[in-house]
PLY file of the C-alpha trace (Angstrom):
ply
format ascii 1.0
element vertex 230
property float x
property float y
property float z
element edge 229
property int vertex1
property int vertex2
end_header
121.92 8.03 -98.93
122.63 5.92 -95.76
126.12 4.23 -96.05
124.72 1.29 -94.18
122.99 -0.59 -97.03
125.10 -3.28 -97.64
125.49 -3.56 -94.27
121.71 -3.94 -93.61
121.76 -6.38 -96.85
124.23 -8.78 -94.95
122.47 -8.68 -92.19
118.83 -8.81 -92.67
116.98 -11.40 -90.84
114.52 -10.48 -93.26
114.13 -8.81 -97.07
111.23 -7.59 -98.36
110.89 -6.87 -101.90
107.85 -5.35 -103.52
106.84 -7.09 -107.32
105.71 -4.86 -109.51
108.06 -2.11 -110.48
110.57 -3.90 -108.28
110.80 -7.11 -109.70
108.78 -7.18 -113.18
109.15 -4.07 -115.05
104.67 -4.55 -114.39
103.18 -1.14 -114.17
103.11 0.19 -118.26
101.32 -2.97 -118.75
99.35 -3.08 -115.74
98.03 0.54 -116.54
97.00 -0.95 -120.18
95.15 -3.17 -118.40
93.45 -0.92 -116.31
92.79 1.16 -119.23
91.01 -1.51 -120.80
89.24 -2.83 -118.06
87.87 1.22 -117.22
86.35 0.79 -121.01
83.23 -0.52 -119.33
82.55 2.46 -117.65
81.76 5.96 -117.90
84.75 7.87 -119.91
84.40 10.79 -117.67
85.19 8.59 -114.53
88.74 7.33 -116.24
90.71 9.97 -115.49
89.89 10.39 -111.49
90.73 6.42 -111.77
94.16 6.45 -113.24
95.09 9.59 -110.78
94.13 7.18 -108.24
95.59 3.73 -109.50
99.24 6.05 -110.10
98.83 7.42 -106.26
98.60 4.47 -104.74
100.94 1.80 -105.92
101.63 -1.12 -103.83
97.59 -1.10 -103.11
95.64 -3.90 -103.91
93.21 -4.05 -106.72
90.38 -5.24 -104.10
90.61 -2.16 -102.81
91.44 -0.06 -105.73
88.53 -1.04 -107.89
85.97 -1.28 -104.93
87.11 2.40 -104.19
86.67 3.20 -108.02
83.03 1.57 -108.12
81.88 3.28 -105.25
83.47 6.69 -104.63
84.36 7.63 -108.12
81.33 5.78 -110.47
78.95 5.85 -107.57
77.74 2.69 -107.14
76.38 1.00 -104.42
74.44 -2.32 -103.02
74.44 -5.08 -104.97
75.12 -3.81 -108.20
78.05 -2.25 -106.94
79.22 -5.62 -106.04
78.27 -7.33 -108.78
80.42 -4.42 -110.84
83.45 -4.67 -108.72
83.49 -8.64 -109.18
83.65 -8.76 -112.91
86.12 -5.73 -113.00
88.44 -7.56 -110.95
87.88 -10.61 -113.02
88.85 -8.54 -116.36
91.54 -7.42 -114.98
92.85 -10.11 -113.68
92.80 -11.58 -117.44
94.61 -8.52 -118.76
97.36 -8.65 -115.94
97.96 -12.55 -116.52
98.46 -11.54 -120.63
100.92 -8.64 -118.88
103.02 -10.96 -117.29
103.40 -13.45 -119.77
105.34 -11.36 -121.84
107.82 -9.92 -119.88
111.11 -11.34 -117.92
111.72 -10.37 -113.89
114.74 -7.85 -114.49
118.25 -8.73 -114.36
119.34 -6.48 -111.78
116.49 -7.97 -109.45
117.28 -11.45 -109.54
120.93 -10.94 -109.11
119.98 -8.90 -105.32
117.33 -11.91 -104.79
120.60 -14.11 -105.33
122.71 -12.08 -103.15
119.86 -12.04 -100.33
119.26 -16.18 -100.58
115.93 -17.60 -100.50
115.51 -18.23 -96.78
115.71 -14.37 -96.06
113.71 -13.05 -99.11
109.92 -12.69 -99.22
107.89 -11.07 -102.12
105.11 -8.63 -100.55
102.86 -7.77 -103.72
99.42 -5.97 -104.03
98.99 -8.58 -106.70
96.48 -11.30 -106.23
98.65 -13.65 -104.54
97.34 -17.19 -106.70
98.12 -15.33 -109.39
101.23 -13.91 -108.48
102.66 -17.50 -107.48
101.44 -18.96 -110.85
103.48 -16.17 -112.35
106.92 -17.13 -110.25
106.09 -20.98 -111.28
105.46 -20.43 -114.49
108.87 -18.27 -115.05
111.10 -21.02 -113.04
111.63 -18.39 -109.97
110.44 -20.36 -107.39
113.74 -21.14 -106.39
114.53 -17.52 -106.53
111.56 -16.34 -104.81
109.98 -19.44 -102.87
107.66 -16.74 -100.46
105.29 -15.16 -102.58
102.56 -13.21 -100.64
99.82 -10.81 -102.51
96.22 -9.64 -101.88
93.74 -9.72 -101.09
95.43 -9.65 -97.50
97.29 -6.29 -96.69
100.92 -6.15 -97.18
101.15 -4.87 -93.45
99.55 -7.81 -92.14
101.79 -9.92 -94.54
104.81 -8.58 -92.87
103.54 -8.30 -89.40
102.95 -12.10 -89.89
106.50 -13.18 -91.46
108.03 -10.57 -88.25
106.34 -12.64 -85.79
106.96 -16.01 -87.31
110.83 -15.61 -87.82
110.63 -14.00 -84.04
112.77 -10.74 -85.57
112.64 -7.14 -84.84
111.37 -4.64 -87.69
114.31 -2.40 -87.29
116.70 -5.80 -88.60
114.91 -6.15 -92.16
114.20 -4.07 -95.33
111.69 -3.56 -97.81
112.35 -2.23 -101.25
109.65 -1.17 -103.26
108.55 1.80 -105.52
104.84 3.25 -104.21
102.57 4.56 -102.02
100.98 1.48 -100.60
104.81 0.10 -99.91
105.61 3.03 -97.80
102.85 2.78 -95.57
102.99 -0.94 -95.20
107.10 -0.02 -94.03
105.62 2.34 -92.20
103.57 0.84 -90.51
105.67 -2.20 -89.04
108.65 -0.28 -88.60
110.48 -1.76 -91.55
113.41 0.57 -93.02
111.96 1.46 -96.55
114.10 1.55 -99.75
112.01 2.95 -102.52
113.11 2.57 -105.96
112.39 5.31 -108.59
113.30 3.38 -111.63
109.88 2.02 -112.83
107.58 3.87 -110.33
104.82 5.73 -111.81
104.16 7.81 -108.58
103.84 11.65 -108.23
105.58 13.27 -105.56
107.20 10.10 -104.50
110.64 12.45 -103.26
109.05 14.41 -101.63
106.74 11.94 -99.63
110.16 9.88 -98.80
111.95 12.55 -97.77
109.36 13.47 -95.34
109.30 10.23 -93.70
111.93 8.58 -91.23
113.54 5.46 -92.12
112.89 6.09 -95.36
115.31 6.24 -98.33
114.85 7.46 -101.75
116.80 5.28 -105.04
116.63 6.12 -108.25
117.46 3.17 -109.89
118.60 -0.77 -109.11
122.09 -0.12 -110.59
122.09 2.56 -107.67
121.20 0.17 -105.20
123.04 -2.67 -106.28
126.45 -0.52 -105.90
125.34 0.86 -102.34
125.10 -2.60 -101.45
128.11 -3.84 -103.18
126.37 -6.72 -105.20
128.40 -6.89 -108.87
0 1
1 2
2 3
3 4
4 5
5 6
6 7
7 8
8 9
9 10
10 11
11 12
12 13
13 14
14 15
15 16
16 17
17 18
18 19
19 20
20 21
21 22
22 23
23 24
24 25
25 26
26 27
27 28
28 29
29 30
30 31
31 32
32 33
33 34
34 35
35 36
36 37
37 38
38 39
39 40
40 41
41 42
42 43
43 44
44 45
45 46
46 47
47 48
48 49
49 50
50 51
51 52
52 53
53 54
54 55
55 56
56 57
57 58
58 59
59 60
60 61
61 62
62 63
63 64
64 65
65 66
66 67
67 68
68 69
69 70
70 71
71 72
72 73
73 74
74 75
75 76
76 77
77 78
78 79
79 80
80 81
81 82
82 83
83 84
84 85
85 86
86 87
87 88
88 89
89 90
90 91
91 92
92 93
93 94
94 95
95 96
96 97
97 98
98 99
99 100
100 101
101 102
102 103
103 104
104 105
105 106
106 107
107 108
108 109
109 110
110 111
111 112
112 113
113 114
114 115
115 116
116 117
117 118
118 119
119 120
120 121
121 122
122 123
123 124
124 125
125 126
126 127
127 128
128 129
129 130
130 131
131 132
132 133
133 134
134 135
135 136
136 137
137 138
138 139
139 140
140 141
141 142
142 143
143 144
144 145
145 146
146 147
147 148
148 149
149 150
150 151
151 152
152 153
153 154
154 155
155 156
156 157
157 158
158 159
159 160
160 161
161 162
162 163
163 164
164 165
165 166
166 167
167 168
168 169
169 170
170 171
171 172
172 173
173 174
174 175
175 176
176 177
177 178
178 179
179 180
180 181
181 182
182 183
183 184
184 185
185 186
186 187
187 188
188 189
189 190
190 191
191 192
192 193
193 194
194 195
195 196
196 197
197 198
198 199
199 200
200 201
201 202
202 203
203 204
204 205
205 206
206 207
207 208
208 209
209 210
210 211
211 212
212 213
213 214
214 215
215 216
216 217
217 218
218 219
219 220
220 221
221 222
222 223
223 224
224 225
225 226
226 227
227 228
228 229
C-alpha cells in the first residue's frame, strides 16, 4: 500500500468520497430493495439482474434498470419506458425506507472531519435529490455540504468540480468500493482508493490490482491508520 496516503489526505485540493458502501453501510439494504422491486418481473430474469446490480457498483440506477428492462427482460419502445419509469419509482421508495434506518458510519465522518468541508465532495450513483434529502435529514450537511448523484455520471461530476476548483486530477482522491467508482477515477485521472469493507463486488482485487493509480483497502480502520486520522 502506497506510504503516501496521509500525505495525499493533507494535501488534496480535492476528496472524493463515494456514498454507498463508503459512507452509509447502503448496499444489504439497497439489494433488498432491488429484490423487491425485481418482484414485478419475470423470476427467471432476477438472477442475471443481481449479477449485474453486484458488478457494477457505483452505477446509477438510470442506467442499471434501463439496462435490466431492455437487455435482460427484453423490452423495448414505449412499454419499455413506461417499465423502467415505475421501477425506478419503486425503488426509489424502498431506498428512501433503506436510509432512514441506518446512521453514516463512524469511521466515515471522522475522515470527512479530518478532510473539512471545503475539500470534500460526495460523488454517488444515488439519485442526487434524494441523496441530499438524506444528508439534510441526518444533520450532515455540515459534514458533507457537496452532494452530487445521478442521473448525471460521476465522471462528468468530477470533471466538473476539477475544472471549477482549477486543480489537476493527479492532486485529489476518490475513495469508494465498486466498479462504477473505478472507472469514473479512471477516467479523470483521479488516484482511486477502493474500500473492501462493505463492497459487494466480485473480483474487485483483482480488477484494482490491474489498474494504475489504483489502491486496494480492506477496511476504513485500514485507511484511517495509513492516513494517520485517530
Amino acid at each position: 500500500m502506497p506510504p503516501t496516503l496521509s500525505t495525499l489526505i493533507t494535501n488534496a485540493t480535492c476528496v472524493f468520497m463515494d456514498c454507498d458502501g463508503v459512507i452509509f453501510d447502503a448496499n444489504a439494504f439497497k439489494l433488498r430493495a432491488l429484490e423487491a422491486t425485481l418482484a414485478d418481473f419475470p423470476g427467471s430474469t432476477h438472477a442475471a439482474m443481481v449479477d449485474y446490480w453486484k458488478r457494477s457498483g457505483g452505477v446509477s440506477r438510470y442506467v442499471k434498470f434501463d439496462h435490466y428492462v431492455r437487455e435482460i427482460v427484453g423490452l423495448d419502445g414505449a412499454e419499455a419506458e413506461a417499465r423502467i419509469k415505475a421501477t425506478i419509482a419503486t425503488f426509489a421508495a424502498h431506498s428512501r425506507a433503506g436510509y432512514a434506518a441506518v446512521a453514516p458510519l463512524p469511521e466515515a465522518l471522522a475522515f470527512a472531519r479530518a478532510v473539512g468541508p471545503q475539500r470534500l465532495v460526495v460523488v454517488s450513483g444515488t439519485d442526487g435529490e434524494e441523496l441530499r434529502q438524506v444528508f439534510e435529514q441526518q444533520g450532515l450537511t455540515e459534514v458533507f455540504p457537496r452532494v452530487l448523484g445521478s442521473p448525471t455520471l460521476k465522471r462528468e461530476h468530477i470533471a466538473a468540480e476539477l475544472a471549477a476548483r482549477g486543480c489537476q486530477a493527479s492532486e485529489c482522491l476518490f475513495i469508494g468500493d465498486g466498479a462504477g467508482d473505478l472507472e469514473a477515477a479512471t477516467l479523470t485521472g483521479v488516484p482511486f482508493f477502493f474500500l473492501a469493507q462493505m463492497s459487494p463486488w466480485p473480483g474487485a482485487r483483482e480488477a484494482i490490482a490491474a489498474t494504475a493509480n489504483a489502491s486496494y483497502l480492506e477496511s476504513w480502520s485500514e485507511l484511517l491508520s495509513l492516513a494517520s486520522i485517530a
